[in-house]
C-alpha positions as a Markdown table, in Angstrom:
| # | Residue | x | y | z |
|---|---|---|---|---|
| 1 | Unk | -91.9 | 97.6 | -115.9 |
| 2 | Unk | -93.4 | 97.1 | -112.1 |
| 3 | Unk | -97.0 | 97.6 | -111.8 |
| 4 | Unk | -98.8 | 98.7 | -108.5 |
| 5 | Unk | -102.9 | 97.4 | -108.3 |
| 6 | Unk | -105.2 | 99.2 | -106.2 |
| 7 | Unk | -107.8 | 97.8 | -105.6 |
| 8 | Unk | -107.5 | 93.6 | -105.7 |
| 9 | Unk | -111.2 | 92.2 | -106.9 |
| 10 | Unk | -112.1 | 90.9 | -109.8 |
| 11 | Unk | -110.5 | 93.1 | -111.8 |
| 12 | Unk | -107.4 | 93.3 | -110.5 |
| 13 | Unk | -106.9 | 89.7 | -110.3 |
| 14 | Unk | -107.4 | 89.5 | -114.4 |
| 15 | Unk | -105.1 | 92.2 | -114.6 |
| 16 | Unk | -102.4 | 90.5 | -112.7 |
| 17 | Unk | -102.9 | 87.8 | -114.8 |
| 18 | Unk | -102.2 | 89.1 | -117.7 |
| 19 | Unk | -100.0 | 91.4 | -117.1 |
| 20 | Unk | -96.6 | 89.8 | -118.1 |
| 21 | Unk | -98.0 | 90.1 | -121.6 |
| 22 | Unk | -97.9 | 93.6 | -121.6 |
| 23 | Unk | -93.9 | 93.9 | -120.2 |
| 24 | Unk | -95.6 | 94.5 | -116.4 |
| 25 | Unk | -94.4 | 93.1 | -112.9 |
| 26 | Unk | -97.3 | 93.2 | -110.6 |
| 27 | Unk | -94.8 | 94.5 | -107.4 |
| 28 | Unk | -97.5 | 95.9 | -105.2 |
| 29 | Unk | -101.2 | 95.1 | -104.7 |
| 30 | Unk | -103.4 | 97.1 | -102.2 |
| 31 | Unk | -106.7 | 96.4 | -101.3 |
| 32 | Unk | -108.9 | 97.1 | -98.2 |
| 33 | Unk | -106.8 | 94.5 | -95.8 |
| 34 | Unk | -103.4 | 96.5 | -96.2 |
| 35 | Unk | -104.6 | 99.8 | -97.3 |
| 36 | Unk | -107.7 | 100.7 | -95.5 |
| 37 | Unk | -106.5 | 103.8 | -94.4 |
| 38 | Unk | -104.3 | 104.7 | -97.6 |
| 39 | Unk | -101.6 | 103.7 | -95.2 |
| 40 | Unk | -100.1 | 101.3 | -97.8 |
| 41 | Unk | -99.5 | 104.3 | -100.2 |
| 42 | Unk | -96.0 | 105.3 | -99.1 |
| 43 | Unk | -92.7 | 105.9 | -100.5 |
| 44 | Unk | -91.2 | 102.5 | -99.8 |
| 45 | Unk | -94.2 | 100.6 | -100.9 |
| 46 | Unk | -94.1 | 102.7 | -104.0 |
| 47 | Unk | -90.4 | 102.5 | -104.5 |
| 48 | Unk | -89.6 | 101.2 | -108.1 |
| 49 | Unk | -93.3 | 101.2 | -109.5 |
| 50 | Unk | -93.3 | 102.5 | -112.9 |
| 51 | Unk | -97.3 | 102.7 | -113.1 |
| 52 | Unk | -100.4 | 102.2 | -110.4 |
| 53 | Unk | -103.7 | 100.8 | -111.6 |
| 54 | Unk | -106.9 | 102.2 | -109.6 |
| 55 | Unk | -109.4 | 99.9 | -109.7 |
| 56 | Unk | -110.7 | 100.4 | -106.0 |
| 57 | Unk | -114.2 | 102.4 | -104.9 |
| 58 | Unk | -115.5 | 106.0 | -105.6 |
| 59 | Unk | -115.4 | 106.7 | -102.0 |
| 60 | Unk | -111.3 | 106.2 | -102.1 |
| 61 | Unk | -110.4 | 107.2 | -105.5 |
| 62 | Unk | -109.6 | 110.8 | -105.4 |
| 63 | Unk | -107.3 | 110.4 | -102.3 |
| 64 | Unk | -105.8 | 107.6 | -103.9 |
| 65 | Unk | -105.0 | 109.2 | -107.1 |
| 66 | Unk | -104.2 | 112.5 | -104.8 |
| 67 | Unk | -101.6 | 110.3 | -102.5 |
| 68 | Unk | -99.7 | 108.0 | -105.3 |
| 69 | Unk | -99.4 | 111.1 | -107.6 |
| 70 | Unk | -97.6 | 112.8 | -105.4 |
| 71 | Unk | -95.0 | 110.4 | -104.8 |
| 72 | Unk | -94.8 | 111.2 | -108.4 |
| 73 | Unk | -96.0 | 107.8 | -110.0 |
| 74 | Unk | -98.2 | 107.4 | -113.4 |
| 75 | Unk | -101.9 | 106.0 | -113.0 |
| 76 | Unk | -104.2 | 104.5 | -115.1 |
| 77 | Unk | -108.0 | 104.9 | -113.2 |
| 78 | Unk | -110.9 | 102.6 | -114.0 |
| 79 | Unk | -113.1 | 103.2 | -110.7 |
| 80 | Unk | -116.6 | 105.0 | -111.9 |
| 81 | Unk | -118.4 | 107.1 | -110.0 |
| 82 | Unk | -116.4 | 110.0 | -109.2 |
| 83 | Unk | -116.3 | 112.2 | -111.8 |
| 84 | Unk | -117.5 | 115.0 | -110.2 |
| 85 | Unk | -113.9 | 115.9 | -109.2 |
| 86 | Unk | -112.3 | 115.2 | -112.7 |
| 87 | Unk | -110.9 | 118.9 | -113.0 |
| 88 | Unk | -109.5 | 119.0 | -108.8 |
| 89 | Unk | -107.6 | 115.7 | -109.9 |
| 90 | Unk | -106.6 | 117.3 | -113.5 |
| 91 | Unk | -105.3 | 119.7 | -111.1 |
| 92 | Unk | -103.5 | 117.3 | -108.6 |
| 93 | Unk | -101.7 | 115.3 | -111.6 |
| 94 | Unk | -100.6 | 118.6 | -113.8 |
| 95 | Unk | -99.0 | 120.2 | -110.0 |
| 96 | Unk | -97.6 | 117.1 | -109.3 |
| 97 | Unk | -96.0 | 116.3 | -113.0 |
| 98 | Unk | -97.5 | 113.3 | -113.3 |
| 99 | Unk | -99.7 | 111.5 | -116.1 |
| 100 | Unk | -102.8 | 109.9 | -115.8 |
| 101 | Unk | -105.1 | 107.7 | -118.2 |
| 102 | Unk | -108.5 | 107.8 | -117.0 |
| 103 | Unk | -112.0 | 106.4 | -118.4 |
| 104 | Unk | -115.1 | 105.2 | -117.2 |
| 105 | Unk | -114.8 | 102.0 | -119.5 |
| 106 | Unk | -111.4 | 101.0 | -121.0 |
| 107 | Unk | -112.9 | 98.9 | -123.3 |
| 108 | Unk | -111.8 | 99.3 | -127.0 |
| 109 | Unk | -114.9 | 98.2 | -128.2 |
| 110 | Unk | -116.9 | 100.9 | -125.9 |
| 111 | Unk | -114.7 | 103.6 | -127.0 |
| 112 | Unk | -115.7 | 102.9 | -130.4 |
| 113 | Unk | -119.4 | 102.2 | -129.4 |
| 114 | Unk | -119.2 | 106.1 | -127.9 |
| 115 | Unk | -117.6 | 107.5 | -131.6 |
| 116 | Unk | -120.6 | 106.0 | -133.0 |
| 117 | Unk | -123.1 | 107.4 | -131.0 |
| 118 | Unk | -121.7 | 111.0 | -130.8 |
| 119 | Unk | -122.0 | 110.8 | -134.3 |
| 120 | Unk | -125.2 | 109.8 | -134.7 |
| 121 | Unk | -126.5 | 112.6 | -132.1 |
| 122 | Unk | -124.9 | 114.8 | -134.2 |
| 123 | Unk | -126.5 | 113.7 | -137.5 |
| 124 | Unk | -130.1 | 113.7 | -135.4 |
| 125 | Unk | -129.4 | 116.8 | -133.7 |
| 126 | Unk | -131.9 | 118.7 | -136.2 |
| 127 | Unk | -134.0 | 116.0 | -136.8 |
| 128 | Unk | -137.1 | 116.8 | -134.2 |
| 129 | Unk | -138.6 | 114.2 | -134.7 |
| 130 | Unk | -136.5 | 111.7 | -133.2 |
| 131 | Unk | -136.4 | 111.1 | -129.0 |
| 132 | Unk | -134.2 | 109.4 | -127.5 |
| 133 | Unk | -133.4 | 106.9 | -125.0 |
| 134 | Unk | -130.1 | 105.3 | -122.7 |
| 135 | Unk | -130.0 | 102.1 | -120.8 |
| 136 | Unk | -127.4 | 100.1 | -119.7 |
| 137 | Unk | -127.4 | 96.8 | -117.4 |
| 138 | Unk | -124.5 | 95.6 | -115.2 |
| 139 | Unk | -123.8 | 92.5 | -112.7 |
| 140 | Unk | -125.6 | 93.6 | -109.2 |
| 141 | Unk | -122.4 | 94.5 | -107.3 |
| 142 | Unk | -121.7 | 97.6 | -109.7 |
| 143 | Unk | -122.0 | 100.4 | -106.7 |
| 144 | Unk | -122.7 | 102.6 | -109.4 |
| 145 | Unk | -126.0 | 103.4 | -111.1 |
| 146 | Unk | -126.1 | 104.8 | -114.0 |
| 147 | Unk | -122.7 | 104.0 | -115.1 |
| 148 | Unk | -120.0 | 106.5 | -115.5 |
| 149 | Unk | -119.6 | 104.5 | -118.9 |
| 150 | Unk | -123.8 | 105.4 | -119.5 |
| 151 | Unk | -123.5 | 109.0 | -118.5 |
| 152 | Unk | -120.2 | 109.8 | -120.4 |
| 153 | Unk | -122.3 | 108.8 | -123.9 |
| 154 | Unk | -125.5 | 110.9 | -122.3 |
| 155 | Unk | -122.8 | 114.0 | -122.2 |
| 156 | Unk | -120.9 | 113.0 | -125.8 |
| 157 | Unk | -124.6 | 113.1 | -127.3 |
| 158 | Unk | -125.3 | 116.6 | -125.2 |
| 159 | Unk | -121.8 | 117.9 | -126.8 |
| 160 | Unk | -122.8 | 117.1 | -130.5 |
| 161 | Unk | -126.0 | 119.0 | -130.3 |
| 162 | Unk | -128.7 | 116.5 | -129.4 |
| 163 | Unk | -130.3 | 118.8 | -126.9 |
| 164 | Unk | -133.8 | 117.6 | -126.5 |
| 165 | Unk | -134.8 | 115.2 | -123.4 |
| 166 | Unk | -132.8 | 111.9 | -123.1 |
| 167 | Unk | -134.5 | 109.1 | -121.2 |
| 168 | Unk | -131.7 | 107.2 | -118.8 |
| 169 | Unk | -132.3 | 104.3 | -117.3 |
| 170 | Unk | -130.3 | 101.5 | -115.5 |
| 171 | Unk | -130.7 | 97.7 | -114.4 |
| 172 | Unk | -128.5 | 95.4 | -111.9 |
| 173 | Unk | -128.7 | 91.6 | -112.0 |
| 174 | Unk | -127.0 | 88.9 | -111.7 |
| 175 | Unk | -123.2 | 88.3 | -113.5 |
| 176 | Unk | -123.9 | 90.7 | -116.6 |
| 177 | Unk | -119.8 | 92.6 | -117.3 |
| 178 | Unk | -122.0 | 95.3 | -119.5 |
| 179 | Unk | -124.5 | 95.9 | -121.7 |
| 180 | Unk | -125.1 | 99.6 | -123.4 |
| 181 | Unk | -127.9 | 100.8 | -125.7 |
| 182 | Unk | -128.8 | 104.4 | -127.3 |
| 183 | Unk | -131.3 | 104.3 | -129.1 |
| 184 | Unk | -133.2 | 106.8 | -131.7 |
| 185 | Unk | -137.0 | 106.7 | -132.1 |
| 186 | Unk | -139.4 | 108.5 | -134.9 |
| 187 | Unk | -143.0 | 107.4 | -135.9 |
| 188 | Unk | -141.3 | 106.3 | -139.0 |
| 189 | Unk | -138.3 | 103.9 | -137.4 |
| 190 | Unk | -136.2 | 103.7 | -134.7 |
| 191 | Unk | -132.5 | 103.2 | -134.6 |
| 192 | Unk | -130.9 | 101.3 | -132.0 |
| 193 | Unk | -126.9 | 101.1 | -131.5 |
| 194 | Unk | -126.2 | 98.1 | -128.4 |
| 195 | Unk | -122.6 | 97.3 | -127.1 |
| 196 | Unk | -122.4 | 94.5 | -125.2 |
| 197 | Unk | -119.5 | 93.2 | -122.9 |
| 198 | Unk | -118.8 | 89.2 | -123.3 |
| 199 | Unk | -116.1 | 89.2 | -119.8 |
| 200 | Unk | -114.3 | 91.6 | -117.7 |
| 201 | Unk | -111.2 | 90.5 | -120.3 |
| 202 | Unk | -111.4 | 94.0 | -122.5 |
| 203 | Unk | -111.4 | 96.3 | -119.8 |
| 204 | Unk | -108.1 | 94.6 | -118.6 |
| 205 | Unk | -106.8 | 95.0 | -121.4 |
| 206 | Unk | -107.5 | 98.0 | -122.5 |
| 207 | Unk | -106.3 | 99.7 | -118.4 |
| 208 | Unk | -103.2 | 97.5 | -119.2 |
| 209 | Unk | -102.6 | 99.0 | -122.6 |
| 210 | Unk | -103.2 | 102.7 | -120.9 |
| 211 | Unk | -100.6 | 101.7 | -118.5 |
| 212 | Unk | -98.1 | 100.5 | -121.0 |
| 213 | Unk | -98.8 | 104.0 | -123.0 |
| 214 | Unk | -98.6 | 106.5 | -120.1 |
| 215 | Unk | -95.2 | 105.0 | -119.2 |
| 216 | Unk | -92.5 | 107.6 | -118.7 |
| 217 | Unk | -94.8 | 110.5 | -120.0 |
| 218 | Unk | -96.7 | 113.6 | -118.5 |
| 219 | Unk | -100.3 | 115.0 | -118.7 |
| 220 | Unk | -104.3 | 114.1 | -117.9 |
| 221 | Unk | -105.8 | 112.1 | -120.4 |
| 222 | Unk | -108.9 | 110.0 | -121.3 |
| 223 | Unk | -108.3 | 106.3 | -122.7 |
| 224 | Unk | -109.8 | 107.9 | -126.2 |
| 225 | Unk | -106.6 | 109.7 | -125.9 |
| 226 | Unk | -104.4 | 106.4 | -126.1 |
| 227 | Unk | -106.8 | 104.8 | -128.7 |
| 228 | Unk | -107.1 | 107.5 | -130.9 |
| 229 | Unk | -104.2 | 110.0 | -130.4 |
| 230 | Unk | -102.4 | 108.5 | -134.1 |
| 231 | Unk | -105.2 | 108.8 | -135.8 |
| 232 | Unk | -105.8 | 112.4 | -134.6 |
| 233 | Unk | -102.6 | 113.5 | -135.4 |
């Protein structure tokens, strides 16, 4: 299958590395030299590309996603930071009869990390004695802050009943791929639950996997939906 990257940093560079492992041809790769003004996003360019990978900025995301959907092609997006606009592009892919994988971290390991911690919100929903706290800690060119990856636990805690105040905080230094922590307190104990990223290697992965699995098929859906979609059936 040919694969289209948007976006051609760090990211995309490990993805077109391993891509051949996955059954992928990286045919196109934009970035801000050749598609500063999405002028790169056109029919010819896009001719034969099975599925685009967005990993670009928030600023450029949405039209992006708006410009390569309607040349009817599949995308997997892994740019945070735009979220706000998740139902206008639901609505974009569904007109257009596209499919889309999105996720603020396509790490297998963080989508596990975020069933863990939905569950334990729940189980200390209606224990009032417990506060509660979020932190995460990326490398210092993350734009940003907190992480869509941080907020989406924040709202899977909020949507399992934990509705008292959640302190959120966030740190940039140095090289760091990710760091994660919720963490339960009571003046009996506290429970901590920590995932922490080792490289940028999972994320690849896991966006590559996404692209592999959206393929041929039609809808909006979150990288939980690729993950877990078996197991849910």
């Amino acid at each position: 299958m040919n694969l289209a990257l948007i976006g051609y940093g760090r990211m995309g560079r490990l993805i077109e590395q391993i891509a051949p492992e996955y059954g992928f041809n990286v045919k196109l790769k934009l970035d801000v030299d050749n598609n500063f003004g999405f002028e790169g996003i056109t029919a010819e360019n896009f001719r034969g590309i099975d599925v685009a990978v967005e990993f670009s900025v928030p600023a450029t995301v949405v039209r992006n996603i708006e410009l390569i959907s309607g040349l009817g092609v599949n995308l997997v997006v892994g740019t945070t930071g735009w979220h706000e606009h998740l139902e206008r592009v639901r609505q974009i892919v569904e007109g257009n009869g596209t499919g889309l994988v999105w996720s603020p971290n396509f790490s297998i390991g963080v989508n596990v990390f975020s069933r863990l911690v939905a569950e334990a919100a729940m189980l200390l929903s209606e224990q009032p004695e417990y506060g509660a706290w979020a932190w995460e800690i990326h490398h210092d060119a993350k734009k940003d802050a907190p992480s869509g990856t941080l907020l989406k636990l924040v709202d899977e805690m909020r949507r399992l009943g934990y509705d008292r105040p959640i302190d959120v905080a966030s740190n940039r230094a140095g090289s760091i791929p990710g760091t994660h922590e919720i963490g339960f307190d009571s003046p009996a104990d506290t429970i901590t639950l920590r995932h922490t990223a080792r490289s940028r290697e999972g994320f690849a992965r896991g966006a590559l996997s996404a692209a592999r699995w959206i393929a041929g098929k039609k809808g909006f859906f979150e990288f939980s939906d690729v993950l877990f979609s078996q197991e849910e059936e």
